[in-house]
C-alpha positions in Angstrom: 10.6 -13.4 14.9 7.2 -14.1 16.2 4.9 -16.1 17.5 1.8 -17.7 14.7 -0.7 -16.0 16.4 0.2 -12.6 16.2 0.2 -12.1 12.4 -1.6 -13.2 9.8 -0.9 -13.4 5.9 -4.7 -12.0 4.7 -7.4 -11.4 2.0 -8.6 -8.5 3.5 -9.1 -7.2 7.1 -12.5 -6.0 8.3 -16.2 -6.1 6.9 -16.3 -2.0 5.7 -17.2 -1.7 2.2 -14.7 0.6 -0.2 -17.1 3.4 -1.2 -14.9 4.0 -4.8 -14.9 0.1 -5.2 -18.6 -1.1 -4.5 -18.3 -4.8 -3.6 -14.8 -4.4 -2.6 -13.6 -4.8 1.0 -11.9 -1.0 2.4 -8.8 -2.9 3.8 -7.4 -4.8 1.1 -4.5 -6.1 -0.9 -3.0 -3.0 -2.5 -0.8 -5.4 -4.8 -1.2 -9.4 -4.7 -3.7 -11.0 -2.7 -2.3 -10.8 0.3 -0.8 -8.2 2.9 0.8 -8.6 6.2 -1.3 -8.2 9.3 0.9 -7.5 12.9 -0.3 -6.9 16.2 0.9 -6.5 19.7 -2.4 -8.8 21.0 -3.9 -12.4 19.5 -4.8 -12.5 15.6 -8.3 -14.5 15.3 -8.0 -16.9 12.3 -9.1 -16.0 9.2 -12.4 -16.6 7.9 -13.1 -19.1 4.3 -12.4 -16.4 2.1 -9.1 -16.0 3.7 -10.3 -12.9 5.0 -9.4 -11.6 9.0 -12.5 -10.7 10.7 -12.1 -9.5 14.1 -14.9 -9.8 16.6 -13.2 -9.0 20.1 -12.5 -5.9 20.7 -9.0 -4.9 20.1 -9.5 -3.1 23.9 -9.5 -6.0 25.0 -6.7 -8.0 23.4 -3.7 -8.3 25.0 -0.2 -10.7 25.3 0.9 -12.4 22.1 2.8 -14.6 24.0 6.1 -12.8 22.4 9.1 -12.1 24.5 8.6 -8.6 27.2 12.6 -9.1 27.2 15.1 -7.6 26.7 13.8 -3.9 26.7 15.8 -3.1 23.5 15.0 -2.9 19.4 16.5 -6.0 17.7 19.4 -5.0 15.6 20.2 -3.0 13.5 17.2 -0.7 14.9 18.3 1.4 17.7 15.9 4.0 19.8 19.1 6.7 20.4 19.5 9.5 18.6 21.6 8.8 15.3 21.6 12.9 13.4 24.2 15.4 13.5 27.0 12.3 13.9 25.0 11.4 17.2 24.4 14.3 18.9 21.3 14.7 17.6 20.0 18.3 16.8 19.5 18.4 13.2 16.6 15.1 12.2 17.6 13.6 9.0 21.2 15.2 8.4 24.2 13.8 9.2 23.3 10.6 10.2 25.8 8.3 12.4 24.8 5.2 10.2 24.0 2.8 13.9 20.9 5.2 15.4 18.0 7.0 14.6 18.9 9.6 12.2 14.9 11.2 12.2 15.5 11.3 16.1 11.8 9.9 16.4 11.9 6.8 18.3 13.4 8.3 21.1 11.0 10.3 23.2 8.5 7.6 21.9 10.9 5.6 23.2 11.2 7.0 26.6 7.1 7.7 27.0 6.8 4.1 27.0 9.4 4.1 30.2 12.0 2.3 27.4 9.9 -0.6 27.9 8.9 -3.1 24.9 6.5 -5.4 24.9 5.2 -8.7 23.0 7.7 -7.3 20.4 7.6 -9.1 17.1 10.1 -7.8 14.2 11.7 -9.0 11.0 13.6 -8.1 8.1 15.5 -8.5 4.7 18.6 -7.3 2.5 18.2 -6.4 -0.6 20.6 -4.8 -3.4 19.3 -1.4 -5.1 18.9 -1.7 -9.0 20.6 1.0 -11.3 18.6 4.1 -11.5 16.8 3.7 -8.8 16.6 6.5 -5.3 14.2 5.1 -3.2 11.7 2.7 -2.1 7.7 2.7 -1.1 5.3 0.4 0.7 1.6 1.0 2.1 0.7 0.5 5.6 -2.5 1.5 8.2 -1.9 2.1 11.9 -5.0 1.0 14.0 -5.1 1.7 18.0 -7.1 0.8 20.5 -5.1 3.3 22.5 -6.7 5.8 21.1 -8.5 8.4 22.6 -7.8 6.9 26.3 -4.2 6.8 26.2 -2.7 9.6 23.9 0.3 11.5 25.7 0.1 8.5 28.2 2.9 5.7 28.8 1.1 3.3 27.0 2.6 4.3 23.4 2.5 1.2 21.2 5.0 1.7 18.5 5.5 0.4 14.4 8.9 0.6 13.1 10.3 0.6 9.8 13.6 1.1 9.5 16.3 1.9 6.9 20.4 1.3 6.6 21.0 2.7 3.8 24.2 4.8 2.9 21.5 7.9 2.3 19.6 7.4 5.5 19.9 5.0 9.0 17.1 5.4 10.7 12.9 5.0 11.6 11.6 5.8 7.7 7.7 5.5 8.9 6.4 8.8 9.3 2.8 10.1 8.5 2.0 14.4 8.2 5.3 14.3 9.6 4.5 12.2 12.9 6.2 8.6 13.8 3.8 5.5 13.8 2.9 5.6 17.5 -0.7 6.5 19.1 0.3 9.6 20.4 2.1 10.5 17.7 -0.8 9.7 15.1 -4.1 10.9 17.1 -4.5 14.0 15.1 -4.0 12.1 12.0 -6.3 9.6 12.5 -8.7 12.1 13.5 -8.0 14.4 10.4 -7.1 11.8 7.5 -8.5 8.3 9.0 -11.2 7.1 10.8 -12.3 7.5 14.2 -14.9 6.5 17.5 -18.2 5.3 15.7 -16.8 5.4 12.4 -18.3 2.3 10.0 -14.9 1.9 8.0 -13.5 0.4 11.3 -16.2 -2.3 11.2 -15.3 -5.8 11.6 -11.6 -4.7 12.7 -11.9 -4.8 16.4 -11.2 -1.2 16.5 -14.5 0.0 16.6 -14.8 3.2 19.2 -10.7 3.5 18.9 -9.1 4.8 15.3 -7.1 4.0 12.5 -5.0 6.3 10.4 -6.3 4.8 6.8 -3.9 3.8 4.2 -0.4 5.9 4.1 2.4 5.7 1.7 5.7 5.4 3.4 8.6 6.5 1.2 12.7 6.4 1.7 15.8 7.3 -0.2 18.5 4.8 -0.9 21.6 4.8 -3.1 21.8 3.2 -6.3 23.8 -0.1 -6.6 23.9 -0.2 -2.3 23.2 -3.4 -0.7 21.2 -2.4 2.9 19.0 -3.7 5.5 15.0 -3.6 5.7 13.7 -3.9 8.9 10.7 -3.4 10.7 9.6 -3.7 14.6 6.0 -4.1 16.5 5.8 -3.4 20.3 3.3 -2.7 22.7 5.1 -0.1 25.0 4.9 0.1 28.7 2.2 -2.7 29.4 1.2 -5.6 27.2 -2.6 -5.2 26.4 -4.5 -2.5 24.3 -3.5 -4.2 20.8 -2.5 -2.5 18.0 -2.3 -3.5 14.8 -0.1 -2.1 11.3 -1.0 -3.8 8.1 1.9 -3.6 5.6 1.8 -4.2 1.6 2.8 -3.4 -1.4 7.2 -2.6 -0.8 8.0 -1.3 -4.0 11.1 0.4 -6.0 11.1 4.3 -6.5 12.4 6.0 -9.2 11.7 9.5 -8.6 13.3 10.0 -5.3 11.7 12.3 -2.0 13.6 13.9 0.5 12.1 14.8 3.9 10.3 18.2 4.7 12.7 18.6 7.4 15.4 18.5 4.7 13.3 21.0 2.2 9.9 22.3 3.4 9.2 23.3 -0.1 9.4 19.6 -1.1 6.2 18.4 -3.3 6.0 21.5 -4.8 7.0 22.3 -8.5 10.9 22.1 -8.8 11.7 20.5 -5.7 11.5 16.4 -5.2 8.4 14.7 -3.3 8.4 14.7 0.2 9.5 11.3 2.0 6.6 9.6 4.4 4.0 12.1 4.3 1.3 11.8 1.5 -2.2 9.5 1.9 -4.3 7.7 -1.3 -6.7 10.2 -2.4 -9.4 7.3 -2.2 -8.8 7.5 2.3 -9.0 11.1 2.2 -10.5 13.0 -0.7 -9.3 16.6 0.7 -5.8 15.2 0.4 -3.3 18.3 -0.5 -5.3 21.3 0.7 -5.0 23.3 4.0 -5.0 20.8 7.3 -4.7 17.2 5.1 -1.7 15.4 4.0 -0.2 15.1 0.6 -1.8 12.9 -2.1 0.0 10.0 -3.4 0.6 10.1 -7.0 1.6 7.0 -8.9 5.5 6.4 -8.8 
């Protein structure tokens, strides 16, 4: 449920060049030729090559024209806590299967004064195939919140959300933190790019940050049918865009858990760690002291 002209279907996103990939653009398909481009403000159109070119700064950018109202997450998302059978207390375990079983939305929720805006959201059922535990997909968080409003109200948020019988609840976590500005601000700083940095050329992001490309990963249940779902909201005003490009939603065979659920996950004998790894091409110092996990293929 959107408006046109807050996402686009894209080539590519920016002007940067991929260093690894000479000729390539940085922010690009990761499977296809196309990813998903959503944002709280106005999408320019896309160049002749299909390609979304931003020259406005994001800073600027404000009111997609999508409803302010009601202040609430479309179903089946929910901002309330959802682990420990509701009572929160215990992120990730014993999930109430209607709210947030990481218990991350919620004081995300309530920085932003409860209050989305220019909210855009969809979503999809699916049935699990035999043998498989879990799904993937690749996404970048950009602000233009970032540096001037992190720990402030304005908290522009990107949900992706999970009903399955494993797990109810947000599922889009990077180094541990939910896709929100404040959340993210070390990560971007650590593992993405940042202020002057040239990879944010051509995005309308330049001076603001972007956390790179993350792999977001889930648990599911064999056979299951369950519910997709993702949500896009500015939070307590409706200017300063953000943007989330999402691509590549794939099957998982291996399985992860959560490090909440075994902080020794990743390592030798124990499964891979949901949410929290980045493409060794975004950050080469991926998996040593003060970076994310690196993605390995699934």
């Amino acid at each position: 449920m959107s408006q046109p002209i807050a996402w686009r279907a894209a080539r590519g996103f920016g002007t940067a060049e991929d260093p690894n990939a000479p000729g390539e653009l940085l922010f690009r398909p990761r499977e296809g030729e196309k990813f998903l481009v959503l944002s709280t403000g106005r999408v320019a159109n896309l160049d002749g090559d299909g390609v979304l070119v931003e020259t406005m700064s994001q800073f600027d950018n404000d009111n997609n024209f999508n409803p302010d109202m009601p202040n609430a997450l479309p179903a089946p998302m929910s901002p309330l806590i959802g682990s420990n059978a509701g009572q929160g207390g215990t992120p990730f375990a014993g999930c109430d299967g209607v709210n947030d079983c990481s218990d991350s939305i919620e004081p995300n929720w309530t920085l932003g004064n409860g209050d989305p805006n220019d909210l855009l959201f969809g979503s999809f059922t699916v049935e699990v195939p035999p043998g498989v535990d879990g799904f993937l997909f690749d996404a970048v968080f950009f602000s233009s919140e970032y540096p001037d409003f992190v720990g402030g109200t304005y908290n522009d948020m990107f949900i992706g959300w999970s009903t399955s019988e494993a797990y109810t609840g947000n599922v889009t976590f990077f180094a541990g933190q939910p896709f929100t500005v404040t959340s993210l601000a070390e990560a971007m700083v650590n593992a993405g790019y940042v202020d002057d940095a040239p990879e944010l050329a051509g995005t309308g992001f330049e001076s603001h940050g972007t956390t790179g490309w993350v792999t977001i990963q889930a648990q599911v249940v064999p056979g299951e049918t369950f519910t997709f779902a993702f949500a896009m909201m500015d939070m307590g005003d409706s200017s300063k865009a953000t943007v989330t490009v999402v691509d590549h939603w794939r099957w998982d065979c291996k399985g992860c858990v959560p490090l909440e659920v075994d902080p020794l996950c990743g390592t030798e004998g124990h499964p891979k760690c949901c949410g929290l790894c980045v493409d060794p091409l975004d950050d080469p110092m991926c998996g040593t002291e003060g970076h994310p996990a690196c993605c390995t293929a699934g």
